[in-house]
N, C-alpha and C positions, 0 to 999 in steps of 0.2 A: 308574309312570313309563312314557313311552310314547318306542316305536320305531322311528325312523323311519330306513329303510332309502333311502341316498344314490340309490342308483340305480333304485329304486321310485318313491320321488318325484319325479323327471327325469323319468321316463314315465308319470308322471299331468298334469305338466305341460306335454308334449307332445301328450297326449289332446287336455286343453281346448283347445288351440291350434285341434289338427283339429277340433276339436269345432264350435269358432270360427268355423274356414273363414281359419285365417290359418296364413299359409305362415311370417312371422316376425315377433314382436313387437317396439316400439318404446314409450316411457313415452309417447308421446301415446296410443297404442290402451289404455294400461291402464283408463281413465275408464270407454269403451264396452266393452271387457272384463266388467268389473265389474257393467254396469246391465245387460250380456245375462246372468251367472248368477243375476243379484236376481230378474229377468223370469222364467226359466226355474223357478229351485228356489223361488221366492217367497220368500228370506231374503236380509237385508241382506250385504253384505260392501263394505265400502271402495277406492275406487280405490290407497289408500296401502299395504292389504294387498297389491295385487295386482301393485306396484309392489317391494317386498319379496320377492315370491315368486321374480318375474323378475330381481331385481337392480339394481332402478333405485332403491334406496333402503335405506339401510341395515337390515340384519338383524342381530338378536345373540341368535335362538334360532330353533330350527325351528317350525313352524307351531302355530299351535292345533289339537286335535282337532275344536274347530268349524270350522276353515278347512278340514280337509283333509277331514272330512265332505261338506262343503258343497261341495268342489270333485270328491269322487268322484261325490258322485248329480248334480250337473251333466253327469257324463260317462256316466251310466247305471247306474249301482252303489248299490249300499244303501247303503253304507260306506265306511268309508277300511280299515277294518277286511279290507273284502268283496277291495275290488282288491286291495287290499298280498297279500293269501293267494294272489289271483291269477295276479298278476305275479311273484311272489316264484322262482314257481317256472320262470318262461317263461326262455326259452334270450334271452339277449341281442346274439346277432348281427344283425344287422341288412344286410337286402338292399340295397344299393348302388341298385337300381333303382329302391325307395321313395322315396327323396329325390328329390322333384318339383323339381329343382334341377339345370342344370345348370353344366358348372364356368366359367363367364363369371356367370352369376346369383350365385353364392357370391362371386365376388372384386367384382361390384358394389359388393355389402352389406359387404363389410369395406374398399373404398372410401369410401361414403359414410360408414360411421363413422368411418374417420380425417378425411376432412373435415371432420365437425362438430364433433370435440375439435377440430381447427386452427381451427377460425372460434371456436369459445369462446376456447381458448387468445390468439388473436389480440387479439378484442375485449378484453379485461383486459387488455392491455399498456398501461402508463402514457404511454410516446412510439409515436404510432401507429407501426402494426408497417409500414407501407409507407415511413417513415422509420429504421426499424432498418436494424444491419447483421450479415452474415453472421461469423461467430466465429471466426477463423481457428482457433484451437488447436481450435474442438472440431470444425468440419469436417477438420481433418488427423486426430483421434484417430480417426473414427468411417470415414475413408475406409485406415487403417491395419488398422484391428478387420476392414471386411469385405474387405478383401482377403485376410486371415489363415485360418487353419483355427479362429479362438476360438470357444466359442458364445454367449457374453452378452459384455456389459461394461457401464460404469457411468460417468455424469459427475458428477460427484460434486466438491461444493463447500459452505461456510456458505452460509446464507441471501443473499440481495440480489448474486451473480456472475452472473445473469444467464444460467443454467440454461435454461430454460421457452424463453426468446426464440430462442436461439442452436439448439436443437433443431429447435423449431418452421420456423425459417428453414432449416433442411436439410431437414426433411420436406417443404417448400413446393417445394424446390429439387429432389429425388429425383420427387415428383408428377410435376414440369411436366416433368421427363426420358419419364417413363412417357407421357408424354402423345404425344409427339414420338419416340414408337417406339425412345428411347437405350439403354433398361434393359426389363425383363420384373419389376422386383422387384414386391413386394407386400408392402405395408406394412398392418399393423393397431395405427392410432396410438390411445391409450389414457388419458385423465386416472387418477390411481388412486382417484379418488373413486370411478369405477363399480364398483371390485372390492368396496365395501363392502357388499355383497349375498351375497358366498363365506362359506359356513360351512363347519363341518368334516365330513367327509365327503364334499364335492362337491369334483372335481379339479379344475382348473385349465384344463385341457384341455375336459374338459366344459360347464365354462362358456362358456368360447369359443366354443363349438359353438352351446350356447344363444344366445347371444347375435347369431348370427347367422344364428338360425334352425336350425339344423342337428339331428338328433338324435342324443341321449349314444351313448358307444359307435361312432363310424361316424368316428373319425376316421383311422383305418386307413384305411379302405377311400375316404376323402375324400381324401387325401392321396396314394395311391399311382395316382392319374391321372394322365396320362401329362405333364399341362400344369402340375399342383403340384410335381409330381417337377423338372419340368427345372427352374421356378424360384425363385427367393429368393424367401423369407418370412420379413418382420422385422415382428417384436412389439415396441413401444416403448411405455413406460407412465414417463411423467412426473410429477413428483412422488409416488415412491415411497419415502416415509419418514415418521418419524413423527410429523408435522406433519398427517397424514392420519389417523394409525391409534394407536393404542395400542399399547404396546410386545409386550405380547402377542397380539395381531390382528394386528401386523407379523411377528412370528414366523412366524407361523400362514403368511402370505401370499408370505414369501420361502420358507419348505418347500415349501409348493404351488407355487413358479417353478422350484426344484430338482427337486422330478420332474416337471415341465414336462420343464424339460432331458434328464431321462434317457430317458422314453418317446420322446424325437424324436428320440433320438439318432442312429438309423439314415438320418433328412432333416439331412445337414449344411447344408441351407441354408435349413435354419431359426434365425433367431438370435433375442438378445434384447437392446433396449438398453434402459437405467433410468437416470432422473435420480433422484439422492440427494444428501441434506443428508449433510454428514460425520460427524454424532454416527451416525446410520442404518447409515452404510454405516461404520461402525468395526465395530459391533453384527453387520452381516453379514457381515465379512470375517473374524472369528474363528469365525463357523459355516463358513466355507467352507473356513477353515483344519484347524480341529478335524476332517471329514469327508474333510480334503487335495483339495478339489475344485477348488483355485484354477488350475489350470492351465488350467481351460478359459475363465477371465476374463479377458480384456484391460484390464487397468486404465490403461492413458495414462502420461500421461508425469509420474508423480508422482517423489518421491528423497524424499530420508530426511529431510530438515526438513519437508517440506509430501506425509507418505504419507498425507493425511486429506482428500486435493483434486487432482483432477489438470482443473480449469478454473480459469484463469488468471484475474488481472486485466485490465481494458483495456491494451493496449501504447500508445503515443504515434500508433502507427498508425489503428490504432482510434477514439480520440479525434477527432482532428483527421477522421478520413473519416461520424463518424458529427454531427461540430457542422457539419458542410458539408453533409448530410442533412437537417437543420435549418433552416437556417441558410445558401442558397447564396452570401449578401451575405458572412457573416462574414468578418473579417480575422482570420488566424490566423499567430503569429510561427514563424521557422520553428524557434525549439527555445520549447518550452512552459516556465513558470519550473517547478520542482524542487514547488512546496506547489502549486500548479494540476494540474502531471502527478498529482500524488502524491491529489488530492482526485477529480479525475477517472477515475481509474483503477479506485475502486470503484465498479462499476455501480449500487448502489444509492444512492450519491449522485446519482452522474449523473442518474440516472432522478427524483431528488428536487429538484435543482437546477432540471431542464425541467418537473416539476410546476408549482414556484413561478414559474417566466420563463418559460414556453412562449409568451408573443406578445413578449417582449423576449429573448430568448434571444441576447447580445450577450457570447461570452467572454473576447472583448478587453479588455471591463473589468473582469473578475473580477478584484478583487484578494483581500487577506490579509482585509482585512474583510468583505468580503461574501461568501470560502467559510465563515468562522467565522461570521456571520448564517445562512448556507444550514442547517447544521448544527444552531445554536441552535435554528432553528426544528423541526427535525427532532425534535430532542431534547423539545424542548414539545409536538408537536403526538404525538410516541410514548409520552412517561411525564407529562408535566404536566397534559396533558387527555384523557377517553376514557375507557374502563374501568379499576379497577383500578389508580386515580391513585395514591392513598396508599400502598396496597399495593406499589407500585412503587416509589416514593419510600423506602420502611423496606426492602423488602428489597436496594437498590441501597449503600444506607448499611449494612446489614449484611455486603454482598458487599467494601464495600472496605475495613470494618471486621478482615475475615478472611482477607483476601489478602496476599499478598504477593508481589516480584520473583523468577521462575526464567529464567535464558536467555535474559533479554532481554522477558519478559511477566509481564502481572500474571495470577497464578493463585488462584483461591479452590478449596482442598480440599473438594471436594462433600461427603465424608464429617463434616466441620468445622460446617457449615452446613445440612445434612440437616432436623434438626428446624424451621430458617427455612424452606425451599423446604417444608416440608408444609402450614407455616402459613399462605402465603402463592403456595398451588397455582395459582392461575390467574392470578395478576400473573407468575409464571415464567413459566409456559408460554406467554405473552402475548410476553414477552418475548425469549424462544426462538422462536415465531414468525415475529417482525418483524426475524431477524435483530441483533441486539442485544448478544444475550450465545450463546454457544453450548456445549455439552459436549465433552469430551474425554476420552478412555478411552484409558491408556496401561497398563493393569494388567500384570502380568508372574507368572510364577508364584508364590506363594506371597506376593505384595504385590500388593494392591490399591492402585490409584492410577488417579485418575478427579477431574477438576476442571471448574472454571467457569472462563472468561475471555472476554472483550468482541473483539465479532467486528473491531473497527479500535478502533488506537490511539485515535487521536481521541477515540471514544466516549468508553474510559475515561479520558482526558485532562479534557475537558470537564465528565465527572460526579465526578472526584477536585477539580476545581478547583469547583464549587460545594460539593462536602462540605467544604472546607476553610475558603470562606469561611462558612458557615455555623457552623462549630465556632469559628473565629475572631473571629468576629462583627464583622471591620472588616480592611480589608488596612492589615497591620501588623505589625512586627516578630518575634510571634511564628508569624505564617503564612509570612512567608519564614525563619523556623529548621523551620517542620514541611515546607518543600519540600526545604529545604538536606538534611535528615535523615535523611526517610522517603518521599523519592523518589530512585532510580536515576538517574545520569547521562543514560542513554537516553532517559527520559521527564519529565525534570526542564521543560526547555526545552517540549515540550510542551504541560504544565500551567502554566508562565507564562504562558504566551502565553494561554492561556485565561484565565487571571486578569485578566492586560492587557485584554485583549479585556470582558470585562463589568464591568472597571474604567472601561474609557473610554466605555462603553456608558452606564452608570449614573452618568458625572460624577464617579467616585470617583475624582481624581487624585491622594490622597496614596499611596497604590502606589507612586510614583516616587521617592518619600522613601524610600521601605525597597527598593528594587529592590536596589541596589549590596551587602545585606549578605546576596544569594543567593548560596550559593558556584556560579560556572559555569567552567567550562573555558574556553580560549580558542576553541576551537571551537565550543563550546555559545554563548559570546557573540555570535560572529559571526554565529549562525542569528538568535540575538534579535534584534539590532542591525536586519536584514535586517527583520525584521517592522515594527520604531518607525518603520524609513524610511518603509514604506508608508503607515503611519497618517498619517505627518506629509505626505507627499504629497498625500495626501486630507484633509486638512488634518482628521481626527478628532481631532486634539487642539488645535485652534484652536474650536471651536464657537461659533456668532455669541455675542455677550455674556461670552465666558468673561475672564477677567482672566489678565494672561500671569504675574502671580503664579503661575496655578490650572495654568498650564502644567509639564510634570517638565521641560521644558527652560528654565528661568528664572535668572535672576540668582541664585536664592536655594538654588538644586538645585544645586550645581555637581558634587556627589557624582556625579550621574548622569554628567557629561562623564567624571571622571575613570574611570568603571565601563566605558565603551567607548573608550578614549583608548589605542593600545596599535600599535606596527608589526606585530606579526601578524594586524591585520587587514584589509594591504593585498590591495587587490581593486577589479574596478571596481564591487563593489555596497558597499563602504566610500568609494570615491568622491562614490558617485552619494550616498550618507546623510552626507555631510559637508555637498554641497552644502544637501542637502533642510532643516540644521540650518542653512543661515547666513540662511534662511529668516525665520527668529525673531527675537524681540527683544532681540538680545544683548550683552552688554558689549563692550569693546575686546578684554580680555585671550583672552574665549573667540572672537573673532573672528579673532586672532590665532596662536590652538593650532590651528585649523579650516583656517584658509589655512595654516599648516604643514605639517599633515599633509598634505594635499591638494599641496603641491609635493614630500612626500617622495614621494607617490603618483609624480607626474609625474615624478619622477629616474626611478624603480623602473621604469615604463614608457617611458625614454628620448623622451618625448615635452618634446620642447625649447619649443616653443611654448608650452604651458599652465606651462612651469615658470617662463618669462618672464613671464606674465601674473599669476602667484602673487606675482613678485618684486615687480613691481608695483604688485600690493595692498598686501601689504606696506612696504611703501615709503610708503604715504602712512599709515601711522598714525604718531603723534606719537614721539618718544625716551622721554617720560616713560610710553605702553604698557609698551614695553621695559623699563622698569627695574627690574623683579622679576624679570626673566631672569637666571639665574648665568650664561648665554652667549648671545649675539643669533643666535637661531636662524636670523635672515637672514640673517646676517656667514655662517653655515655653509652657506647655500644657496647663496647669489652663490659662495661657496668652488668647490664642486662643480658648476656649472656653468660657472664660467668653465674651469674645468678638464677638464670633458666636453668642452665646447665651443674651447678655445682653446689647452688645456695649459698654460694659465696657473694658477699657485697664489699667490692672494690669502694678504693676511697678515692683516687685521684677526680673523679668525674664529681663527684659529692662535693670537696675541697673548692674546687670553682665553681661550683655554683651558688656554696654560701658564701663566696667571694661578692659574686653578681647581686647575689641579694644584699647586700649591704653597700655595695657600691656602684652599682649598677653601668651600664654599658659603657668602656673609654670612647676617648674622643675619635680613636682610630677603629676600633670595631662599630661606632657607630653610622663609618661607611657605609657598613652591607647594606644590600637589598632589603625592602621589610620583606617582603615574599620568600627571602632565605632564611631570615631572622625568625618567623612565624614555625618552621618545619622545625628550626634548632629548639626554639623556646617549646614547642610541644614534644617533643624529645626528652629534654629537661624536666618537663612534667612527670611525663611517664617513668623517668631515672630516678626521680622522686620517690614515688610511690612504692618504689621496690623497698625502699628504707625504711616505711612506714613509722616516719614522725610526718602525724599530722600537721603540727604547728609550724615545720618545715613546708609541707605542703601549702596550707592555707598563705601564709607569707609566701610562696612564690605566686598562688594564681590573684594575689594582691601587689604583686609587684608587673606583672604581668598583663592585668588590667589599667596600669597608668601607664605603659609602654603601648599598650594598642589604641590608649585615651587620646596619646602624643601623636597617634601618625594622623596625617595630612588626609584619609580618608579611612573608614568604616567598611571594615572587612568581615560581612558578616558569616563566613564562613569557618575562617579564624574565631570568630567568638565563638560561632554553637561547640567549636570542640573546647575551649576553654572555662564556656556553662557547665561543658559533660566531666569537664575535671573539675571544675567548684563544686557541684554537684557530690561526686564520689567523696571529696574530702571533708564537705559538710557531713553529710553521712557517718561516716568514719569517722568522726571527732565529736559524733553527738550529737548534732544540731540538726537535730530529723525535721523540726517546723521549718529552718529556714531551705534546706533539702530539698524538702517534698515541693517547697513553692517555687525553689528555681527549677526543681523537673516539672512541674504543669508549666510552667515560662516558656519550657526550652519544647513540650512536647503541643502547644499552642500553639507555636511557631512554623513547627513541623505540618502540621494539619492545615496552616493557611498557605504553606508554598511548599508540599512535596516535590512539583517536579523537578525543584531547586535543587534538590539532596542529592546525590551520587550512593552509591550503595555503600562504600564505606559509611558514610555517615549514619545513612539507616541503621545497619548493624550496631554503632553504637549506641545509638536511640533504644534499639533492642537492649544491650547491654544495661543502661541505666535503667529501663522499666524493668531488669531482672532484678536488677541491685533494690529498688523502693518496694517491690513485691509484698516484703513480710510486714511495709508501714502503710500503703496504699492498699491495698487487700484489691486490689484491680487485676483479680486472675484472670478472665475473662480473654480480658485484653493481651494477657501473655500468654494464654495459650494458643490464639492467635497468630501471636508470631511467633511461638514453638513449633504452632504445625507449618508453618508458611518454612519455618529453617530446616525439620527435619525431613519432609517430603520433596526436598526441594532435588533435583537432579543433577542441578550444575556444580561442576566443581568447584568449591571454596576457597578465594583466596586469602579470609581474613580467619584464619582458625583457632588465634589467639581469643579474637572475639566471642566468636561461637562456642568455643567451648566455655570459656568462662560463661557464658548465658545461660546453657543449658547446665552448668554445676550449680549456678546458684537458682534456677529452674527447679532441678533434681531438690534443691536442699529445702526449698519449700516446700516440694511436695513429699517430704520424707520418705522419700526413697520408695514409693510404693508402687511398683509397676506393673497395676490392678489396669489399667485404662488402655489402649490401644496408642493414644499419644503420650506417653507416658515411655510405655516401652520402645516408640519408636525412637523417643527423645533418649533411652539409656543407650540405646544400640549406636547411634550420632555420635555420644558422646564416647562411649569406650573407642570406636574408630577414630576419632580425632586424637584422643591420646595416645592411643598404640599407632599410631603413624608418624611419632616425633621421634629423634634422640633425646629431645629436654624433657627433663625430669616434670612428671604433673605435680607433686610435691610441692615448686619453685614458680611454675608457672599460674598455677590455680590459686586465685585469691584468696578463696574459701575455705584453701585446704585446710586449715587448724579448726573450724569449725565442722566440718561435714566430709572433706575432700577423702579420707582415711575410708570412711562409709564407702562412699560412691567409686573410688578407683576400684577396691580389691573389692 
């Protein structure tokens, strides 16, 4: 076994150099290197050898005895044998004066190599790097770190955040300072591919030295000049993790950066920054902890959900400055929709997105379908074609075979799956590189715990929903029980959407048939509902030839209407998808549910106009429409606006409905849908209440309540608005104890399953805590969401509600607008009423007690 002494061999390699007549080597001189010791010794040796010796190519053992042979009698030595005995013994200080070098020539050379990783770096960027933009979070982390006394830190995120770019654009930016006299720093910027030349024995230190021509040992005496001394020297080595290196060769490489650190420690303005993937930098933060060295790390601005990444997604800011970089024509709206911000925001879409559209790069029209195309193609172009297709395909299917929901993610136990990842080694790691799937390491003492999970929802959304249809083998009943089942609320809607999406891609539109027996929340529906608008705007579910049969919005579908047909889903993006459906080819009756809803929309928004044009419509369909109505949902419209509008209370809509109360639904209207029947019957409520007899009231939301008793399942959605009406009429007829207990009922409810609620609902939650205010004495809590209503930016579509909130808000607070939220809440309120034609008079419930006060 032979021995090869670290710092003998630096000084044999130093020899050749002089030997050479070269002051520093670069991987272009290794060639002629090579063909001057063939000439000289008259034996072959390799430029790739000699490229390994110096570092420019990976090594994973020390030299041959023939290499190092062959490299001493190049230098005049018998042996390797002859020198090593040599040297072995020679004093290794080294004269300061020997270095033909001086300190403006050294910082040249560690100039020009951080230029040429940036101009590599550079050219690989997928959107030219002169249309990138600067990062804000990680320019503030890194101008934080060196302001600090820290000596390293680390940016650190999964794959595809856009690490490399955001570095590189601050190295670029610190350069052209140096340039223009702002700074003295001295930067030695670094790919970590070069280091794969460091074996063990050789420092860290040392290399650098080499690498820059310098010789081992002389860094002292390099260093302590009077022009390194005054200033900064920062060491930045990108992509350092193990997408580079093997998990033991990364060891190896982050020990050698640790006593890096410690030998310099006496130059604090020497530092070190490192881009890391977050399975890496978990890996090193428990060496750093085990050894307690973390104090001298600045790690950014990480918290306790997200301590495995402190580089952020794009912010709205970001986006929109970097598609105007692109794109100086683009029209961009000034709030981006929610699934656009939300797709955009991961840099490695983005970056994916302008691969595919870089001469059409037009984000105006991104809609639902074509980020969901972006994507698909992503997914095809990552695991469908390319290496290690199959491979991919069986281990993806075994990952979500053995996963399951923690916290809101799907996690596959690495431990679980161990013996699939050996078998199927290079489709992993394939897919660990591309950002895809990533690791996790949460172990704790005495438990091990370390899993798998997909680096964006999305991903795993998209590849859950083709293993589904593929086990299913057709979208259909038993594939909406396996989403109902064995998907989480969070991620349900999701994987629909994904299904829809290569349902309507593929022409497969009985999906529509089995939609309705997905169980979703009310707020989970209103995300869906938002996706089918867009499709039907882009008319993807009209396709030339198709037969409106083949359509889910048909004659023959009605199930679907009933599936989104519901008052918590007023909104103007339930507006805008009511109009989108009248689009179609549709019967009378559902033409008639569609301009319904759409005028209750118009009450809820006090918007008198479009309620007129609703009545309208309505108006000219036939009487025989109407007559499977248990109540002419118009009689109840014309009701409530003549009454907004004039204080007038119409009798016709009144008349049938103490019909219904007494006699309750025929045999022939007890056709309807309950999902049409639930919109009519909280219609009726509200038509009610403008009459104010309570005992009227009370008797319908008791008639009311054995009609939802009868249906075949429990609609708990339909009840909370039915509470928020018993509720109101207890109150109002005096029965404050039983009141106040069905509002704790209904606001207990609310606290155990928010994300349930859609925003309508909320606002009336808001509503009813205004109304018990002056019995519940729980201000606290309503100012609360006074200020959450009045600061709030987005534009309102439920105004009806809001105002009435903040009137009977105002009227507790008698009117005193001493407080900052106080006045923001009068200033809410007088714009909400001055932007109606309905009279506040008619509208405001309060008005007979306080409304006279607070209008004028």
């Amino acid at each position: 076994m032979r021995i090869v002494l670290p710092f003998v061999f630096e000084q044999l390699k130093q020899e050749v150099l002089d030997k050479s007549d070269l002051s520093t080597i670069t991987s272009s001189d290794c060639q002629a290197l090579a063909y001057k010791i063939s000439k000289q010794t008259k034996k072959q040796i390799s430029d790739t050898t000699i490229k390994r010796i110096y570092g420019f190519a990976l090594s994973n053992s020390v030299p041959s005895v023939y290499t190092l042979n062959l490299l001493a009698e190049y230098c005049g030595y018998p042996s390797w044998d002859n020198f090593s005995d040599q040297h072995a013994k020679k004093s290794t200080e080294v004269n300061v004066k020997e270095i033909k070098k001086d300190t403006e020539s050294i910082l040249d050379i560690i100039r020009k190599t951080t230029h040429n990783t940036l101009q590599v770096l550079k050219n690989k960027c997928v959107i030219p790097f002169n249309l990138t933009i600067d990062r804000d979070g990680i320019n503030e982390h890194l101008e934080v770190f060196l302001t600090g006394e820290f000596r390293a830190t680390v940016l650190t995120s999964p794959a595809g955040y856009g690490k490399t770019v955001g570095l590189c654009r601050w190295v670029e930016a610190q350069l052209n300072k140096a340039l223009i006299n702002e700074n003295n720093d001295n930067i030695l910027f670094l790919n970590s591919k070069v280091l794969a030349g460091l074996s063990p024995g050789v420092t860290l230190i040392d290399w650098l030295l080499a690498l820059i021509g310098l010789p081992a040992y002389s860094f002292r005496k390099i260093f302590d000049t009077e022009r390194l001394k005054r200033d900064n020297f920062y060491l930045i080595i990108d992509e350092f993790d193990g997408n580079a290196f093997k998990p033991e060769h990364l060891e190896l490489l982050f020990n050698m950066l640790l006593d890096f650190l410690a030998v310099t420690s006496d130059w604090p303005g020497i530092k070190v920054i490192l881009t890391m993937r977050s399975t890496a930098w978990q890996d090193c933060k428990k060496r750093l902890d085990l050894d307690d060295k973390g104090e001298d790390w600045f790690l950014g601005f990480m918290n306790n959900e997200r301590y495995d990444r402190n580089v952020s997604p794009f912010n709205t800011h970001e986006i929109k400055e970097l598609c105007l970089r692109i794109n100086p024509s683009i029209r961009l709206p000034e709030i981006l929709q929610p699934e656009v911000l939300s797709f955009f925001s991961y840099p490695l879409f983005f970056q994916y997105y302008y691969q595919k559209n870089h001469t059409d790069f037009l984000m105006e029209e991104l809609d639902y379908f074509k980020i969901y195309e972006v994507i698909s193609s992503y997914i095809y172009d990552k695991i469908y074609v390319g290496k290690y297709t199959t491979e991919k395909v069986l281990l993806m299917r075994v990952l979500l075979d053995n996963g399951h929901f923690k916290n809101g993610k799907y996690i596959i136990d690495k431990i679980k799956v161990y013996e699939y990842l050996k078998t199927y080694k290079d489709a992993y790691q394939d897919l660990i590189s591309i950002g895809f799937l990533r690791e996790v390491n949460q172990s704790k003492e005495a438990q091990y715990e370390e899993y798998i999970e997909f680096t964006n929802k999305r991903l795993f959304a998209a590849t859950m929903a083709a293993k589904l249809l593929h086990d299913c083998g057709s979208y259909n009943d038993v594939m909406c029980l396996d989403i109902s089942n064995k998907i989480v609320p969070e991620y349900r809607v999701y994987v629909l959407k994904w299904c829809i999406f290569n349902a309507v891609k593929t022409k497969q539109y009985e999906i529509f048939t089995h939609l309705s027996k997905i169980d979703l929340s009310a707020s989970e529906k209103a995300l869906l509902l938002s996706f089918l608008s867009s499709l039907i705007k882009r008319n993807f579910l009209l396709p030339p030839g198709a037969k409106a049969d083949a359509i889910f919005f048909s004659d023959k579908q009605e199930g679907i209407f009933e599936y989104f047909f519901g008052f918590e889903f007023v909104s103007f993006e339930y507006e805008q998808a009511l109009k989108d459906l009248l689009k179609l080819d549709l019967n009378e009756v559902l033409k008639i549910w569609i301009n319904v809803c759409l005028a209750i929309i118009y009450i809820i928004q006090l918007n008198a106009e479009e309620v007129e044009a609703s009545m309208k419509t309505l108006r000219a369909f036939s009487d025989e429409a109407f007559s499977n109505f248990q109540i002419n949902p118009l009689y109840c419209i014309e009701t409530i606006y003549n009454y907004f509008k004039f204080g007038i209370v119409t009798k016709k809509a009144l008349i049938q409905i103490t019909r219904f109360l007494f006699n309750g639904p025929n045999e022939k209207t007890k056709l309807n849908n309950v999902g049409s029947n639930n919109v009519l019957y909280l219609l009726v409520a509200g038509t009610v209440q403008i009459a104010s007899n309570q005992t009227k009231s009370m008797r319908l939301v008791k008639k009311l309540k054995q009609l939802h008793a009868q249906q075949e399942t429990f609609n708990p959605t339909y009840n909370f608005f039915l509470q928020v009406v018993e509720t109101d009429a207890l109150l109002a007829s005096g029965n404050i104890e039983q009141g106040l207990k069905l509002y704790h009922e209904v606001l207990s409810e609310y606290r155990n399953n928010q994300v349930k609620y859609t925003p309508f609902m909320k606002v009336h939650l808001d509503f009813l805590s205004a109304s018990v205010l002056k019995y519940s004495g729980d201000g606290e809590h309503m100012k609360t969401v006074i200020e959450k209503m009045v600061y709030s930016t987005k534009k309102t579509s439920h105004k009806l509600i809001e105002v009435n909130t903040l009137s009977i808000y105002l009227e507790h607070e008698k009117f005193e607008k001493n407080t900052e939220v106080n006045r923001a809440a009068y200033v809410k309120f007088k714009k909400l009423i001055l932007s109606t034609e309905f009279n506040p008079q008619w509208f405001l419930f309060n008005y007979e007690r306080a409304g006279n006060k607070i209008v004028y």
